[in-house]
C-alpha positions in Angstrom: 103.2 8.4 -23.2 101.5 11.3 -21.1 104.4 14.5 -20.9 106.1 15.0 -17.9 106.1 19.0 -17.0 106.8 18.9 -13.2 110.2 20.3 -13.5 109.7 23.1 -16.1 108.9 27.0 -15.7 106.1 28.7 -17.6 109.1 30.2 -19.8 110.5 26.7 -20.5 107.0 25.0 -21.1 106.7 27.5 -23.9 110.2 27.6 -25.3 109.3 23.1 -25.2 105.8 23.8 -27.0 107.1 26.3 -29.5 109.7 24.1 -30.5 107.7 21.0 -31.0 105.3 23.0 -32.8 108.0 24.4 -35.3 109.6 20.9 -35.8 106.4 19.0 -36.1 105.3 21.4 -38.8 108.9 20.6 -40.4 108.5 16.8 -40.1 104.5 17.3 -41.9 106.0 19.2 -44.6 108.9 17.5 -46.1 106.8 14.6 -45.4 104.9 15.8 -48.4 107.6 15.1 -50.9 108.3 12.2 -52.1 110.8 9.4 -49.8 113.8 9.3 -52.2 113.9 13.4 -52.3 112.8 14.2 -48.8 116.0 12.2 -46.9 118.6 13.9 -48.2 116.2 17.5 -48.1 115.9 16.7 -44.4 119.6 16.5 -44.0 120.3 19.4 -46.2 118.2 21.8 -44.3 119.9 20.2 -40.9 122.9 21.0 -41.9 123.1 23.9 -43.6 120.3 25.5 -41.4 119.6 24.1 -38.0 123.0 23.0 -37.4 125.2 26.5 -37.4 121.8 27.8 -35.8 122.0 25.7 -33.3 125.6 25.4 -32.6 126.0 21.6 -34.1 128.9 22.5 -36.3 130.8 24.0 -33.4 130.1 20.8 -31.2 131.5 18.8 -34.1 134.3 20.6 -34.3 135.2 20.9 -30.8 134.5 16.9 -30.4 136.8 16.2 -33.3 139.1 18.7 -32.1 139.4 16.7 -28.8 139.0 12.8 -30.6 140.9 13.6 -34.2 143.2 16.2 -33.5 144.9 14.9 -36.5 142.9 15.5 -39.3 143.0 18.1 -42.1 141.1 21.3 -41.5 139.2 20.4 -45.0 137.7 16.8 -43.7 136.7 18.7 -40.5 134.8 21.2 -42.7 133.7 18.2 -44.5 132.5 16.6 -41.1 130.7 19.8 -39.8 128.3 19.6 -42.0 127.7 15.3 -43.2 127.2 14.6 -39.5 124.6 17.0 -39.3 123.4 15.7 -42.6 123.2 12.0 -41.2 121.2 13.2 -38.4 118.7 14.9 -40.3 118.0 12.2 -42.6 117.8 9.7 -39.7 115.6 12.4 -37.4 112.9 12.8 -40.7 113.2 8.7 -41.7 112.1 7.9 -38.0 108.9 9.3 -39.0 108.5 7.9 -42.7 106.7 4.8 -41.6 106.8 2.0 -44.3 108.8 3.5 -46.4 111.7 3.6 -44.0 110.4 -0.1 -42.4 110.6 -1.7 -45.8 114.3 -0.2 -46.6 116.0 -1.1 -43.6 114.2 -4.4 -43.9 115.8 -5.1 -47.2 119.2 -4.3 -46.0 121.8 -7.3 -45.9 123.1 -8.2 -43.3 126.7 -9.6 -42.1 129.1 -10.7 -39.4 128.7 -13.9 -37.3 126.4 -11.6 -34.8 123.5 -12.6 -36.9 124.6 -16.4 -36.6 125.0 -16.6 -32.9 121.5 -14.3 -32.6 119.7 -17.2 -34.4 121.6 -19.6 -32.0 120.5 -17.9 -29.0 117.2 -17.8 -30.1 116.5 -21.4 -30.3 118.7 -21.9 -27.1 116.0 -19.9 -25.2 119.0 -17.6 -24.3 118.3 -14.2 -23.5 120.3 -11.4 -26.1 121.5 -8.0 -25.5 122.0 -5.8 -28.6 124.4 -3.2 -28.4 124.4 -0.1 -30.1 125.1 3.2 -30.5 124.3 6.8 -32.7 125.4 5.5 -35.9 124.2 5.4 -39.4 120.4 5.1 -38.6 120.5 3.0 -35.5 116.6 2.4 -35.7 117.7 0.3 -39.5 118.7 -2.4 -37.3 116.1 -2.8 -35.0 113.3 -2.8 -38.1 115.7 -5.1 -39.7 116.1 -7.9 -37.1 112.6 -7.5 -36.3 111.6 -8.4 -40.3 113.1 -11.3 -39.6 111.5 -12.4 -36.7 113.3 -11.7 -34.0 110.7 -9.9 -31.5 113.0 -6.7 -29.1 112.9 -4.6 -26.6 114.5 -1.8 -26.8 116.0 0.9 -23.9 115.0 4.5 -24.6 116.1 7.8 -23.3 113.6 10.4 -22.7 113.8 13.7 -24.3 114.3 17.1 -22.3 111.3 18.3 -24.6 108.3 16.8 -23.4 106.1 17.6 -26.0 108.4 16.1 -28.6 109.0 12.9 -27.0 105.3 12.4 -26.8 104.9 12.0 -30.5 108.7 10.6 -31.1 108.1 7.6 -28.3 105.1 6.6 -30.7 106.9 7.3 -33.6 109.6 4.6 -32.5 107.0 1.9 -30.7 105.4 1.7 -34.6 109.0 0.1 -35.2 108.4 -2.8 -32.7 107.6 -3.2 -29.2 108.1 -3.0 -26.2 109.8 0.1 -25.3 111.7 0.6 -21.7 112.0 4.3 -20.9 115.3 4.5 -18.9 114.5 4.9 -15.3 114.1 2.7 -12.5 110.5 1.5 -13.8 112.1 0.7 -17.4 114.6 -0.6 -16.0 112.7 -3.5 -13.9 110.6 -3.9 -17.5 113.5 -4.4 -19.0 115.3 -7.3 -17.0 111.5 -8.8 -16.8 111.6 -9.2 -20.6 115.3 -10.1 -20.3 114.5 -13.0 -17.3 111.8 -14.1 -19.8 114.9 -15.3 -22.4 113.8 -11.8 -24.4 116.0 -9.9 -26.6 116.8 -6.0 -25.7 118.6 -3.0 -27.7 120.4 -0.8 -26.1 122.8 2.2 -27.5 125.3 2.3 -25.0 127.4 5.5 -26.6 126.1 8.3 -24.3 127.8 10.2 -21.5 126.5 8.2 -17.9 126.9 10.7 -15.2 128.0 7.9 -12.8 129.2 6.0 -15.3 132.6 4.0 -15.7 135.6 6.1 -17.0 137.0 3.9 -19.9 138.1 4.9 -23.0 136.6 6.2 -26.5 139.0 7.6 -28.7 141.9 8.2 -26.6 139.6 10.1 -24.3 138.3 9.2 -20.8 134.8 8.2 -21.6 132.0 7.7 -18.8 130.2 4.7 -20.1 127.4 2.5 -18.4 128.8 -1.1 -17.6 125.2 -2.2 -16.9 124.2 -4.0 -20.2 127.4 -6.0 -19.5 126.2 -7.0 -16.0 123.2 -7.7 -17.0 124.5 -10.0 -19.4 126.7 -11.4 -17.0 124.1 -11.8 -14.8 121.5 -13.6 -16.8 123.7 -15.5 -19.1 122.8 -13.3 -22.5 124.3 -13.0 -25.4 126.2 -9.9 -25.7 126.1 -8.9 -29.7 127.2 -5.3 -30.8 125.3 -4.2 -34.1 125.2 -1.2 -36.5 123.7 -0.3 -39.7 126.0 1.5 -42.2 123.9 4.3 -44.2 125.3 3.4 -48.0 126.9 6.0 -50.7 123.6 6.7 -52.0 122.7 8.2 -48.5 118.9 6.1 -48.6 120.0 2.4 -48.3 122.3 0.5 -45.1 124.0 -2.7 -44.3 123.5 -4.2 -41.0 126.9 -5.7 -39.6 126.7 -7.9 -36.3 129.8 -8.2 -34.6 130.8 -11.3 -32.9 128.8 -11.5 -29.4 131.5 -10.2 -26.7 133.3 -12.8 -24.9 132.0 -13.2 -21.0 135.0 -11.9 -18.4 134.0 -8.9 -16.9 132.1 -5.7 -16.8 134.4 -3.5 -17.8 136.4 -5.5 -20.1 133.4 -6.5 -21.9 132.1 -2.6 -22.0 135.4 -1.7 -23.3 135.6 -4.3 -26.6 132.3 -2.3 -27.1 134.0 0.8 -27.1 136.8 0.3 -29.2 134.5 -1.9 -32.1 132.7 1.1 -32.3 135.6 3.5 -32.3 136.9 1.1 -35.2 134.0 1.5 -36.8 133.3 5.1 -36.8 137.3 5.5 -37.7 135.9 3.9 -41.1 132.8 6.2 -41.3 134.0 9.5 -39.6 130.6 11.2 -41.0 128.2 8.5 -39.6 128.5 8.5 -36.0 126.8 11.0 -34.4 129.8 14.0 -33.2 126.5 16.1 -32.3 126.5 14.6 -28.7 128.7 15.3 -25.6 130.4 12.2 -25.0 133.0 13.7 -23.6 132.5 15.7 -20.6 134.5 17.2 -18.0 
């Protein structure tokens, strides 16, 4: 996918290029050792390197500050550096081809999500996977797929063009197609839908225009439009994560039960607060880097 610079200074188009450079040097290298050492190296040098570097630990901090005002100054040491450490495994297995594609293919998988998927499937119904920054998100997608179940999945693109270059291919080897979000990705995406197609979406980010519901206590702007669009075309609405296990390499896909049809925002909210159930359960697994909170 050809980068988009029309918006950036000369300054910024190098800041962009250095950065790419430094991190696609980072990705070659540790892709030199071998898979079971180089995941948790990846998250090692995130978190005790990039992340303070970078301000990560203070986001997680101020996040959890804001969501879990109630836990012990200890576990939010603890946090400040395993979410980090999630995200730097999942950022460096993204780009370990097979190896990661034949792991997250071997996961189990529970939860009557994966039930009424199968149903759908042979009803011709379209499906709408929801999902959001937690564990490896991409383990589910590779997963499902393995077992024949052919997606689309709803991307956002990255400020740095020069990264999301490489990292849109680097997620397309996963499965295909991919829907930039964007009004052209956007009509893509209900095509394939129309066509009784199934499409994953991670629907924890902060939508500018968003609804305000609730995440955590918090006001939350969240997009209601998978919901609609499952309203509108009659899809199955099925929330699914996969849970990175103890050993930090391995995951278990759970599929929650497809969310009952009512309306937008009802439905967009049982999202929310599965998700928040789930994350209460794995505090260092969802991804407290991100500002889903914003004023």
């Amino acid at each position: 996918m050809p980068a988009d610079f029309s918006d950036l200074s000369r300054l910024d188009r190098a800041k962009y290029f250095a950065a790419n450079l430094f991190l696609r040097g980072l990705i070659g290298l540790i892709g030199l050792i071998p898979y079971h050492r180089r995941i948790p190296a990846m998250g090692w040098l995130v978190s005790r390197v990039m992340a303070p570097l970078a301000g990560f630990d203070r986001r997680v901090r101020d996040n959890l500050q804001l969501a879990r005002p109630d836990l012990a100054d200890a576990e939010v040491r603890r946090l400040c550096k395993a979410v980090p450490d999630n995200a730097g495994r999942t950022l460096i297995e993204l780009y370990a081809g097979r190896d990661f594609i034949d792991r997250a293919r071997a996961a189990p998988v529970s939860g009557p999500g994966l039930s009424a998927l199968e149903r759908a499937r042979e009803e011709g119904r379209p499906v709408i996977l929801m999902t959001g920054h937690f564990g490896n998100y991409d383990a589910a997608r590779a997963n499902l797929i393995g077992r024949g179940h052919k997606m689309g999945a709803l991307y956002r693109r990255m400020a740095n063009p020069y990264f999301n270059e490489h990292y849109v291919r680097t997620i397309s080897s996963i499965g295909t197609p991919m829907f930039e979000q964007g009004r052209r990705g956007m009509v893509e995406m209900v095509r394939h839908l129309k066509a009784g197609g199934i499409i994953a979406i991670v629907g924890d980010l902060h939508v500018q225009d968003g609804t305000v519901l609730n995440f955590f206590g918090q006001p939350a702007n969240t997009s209601t439009v998978p919901a609609e669009l499952a309203l509108r075309h009659d899809a199955a609405l099925i929330p699914v994560y996969a849970i990175r296990q103890p050993n930090g390499l391995d995951f278990a896909i759970v599929m929650h039960a497809p969310i009952e049809h009512s309306d937008a925002v009802t439905m967009t909210q049982a999202i929310n607060d599965g998700l928040e159930e789930l994350v209460r359960a794995h505090m260092d697994q969802w991804f407290w880097i991100h500002r889903r909170w914003k004023g």
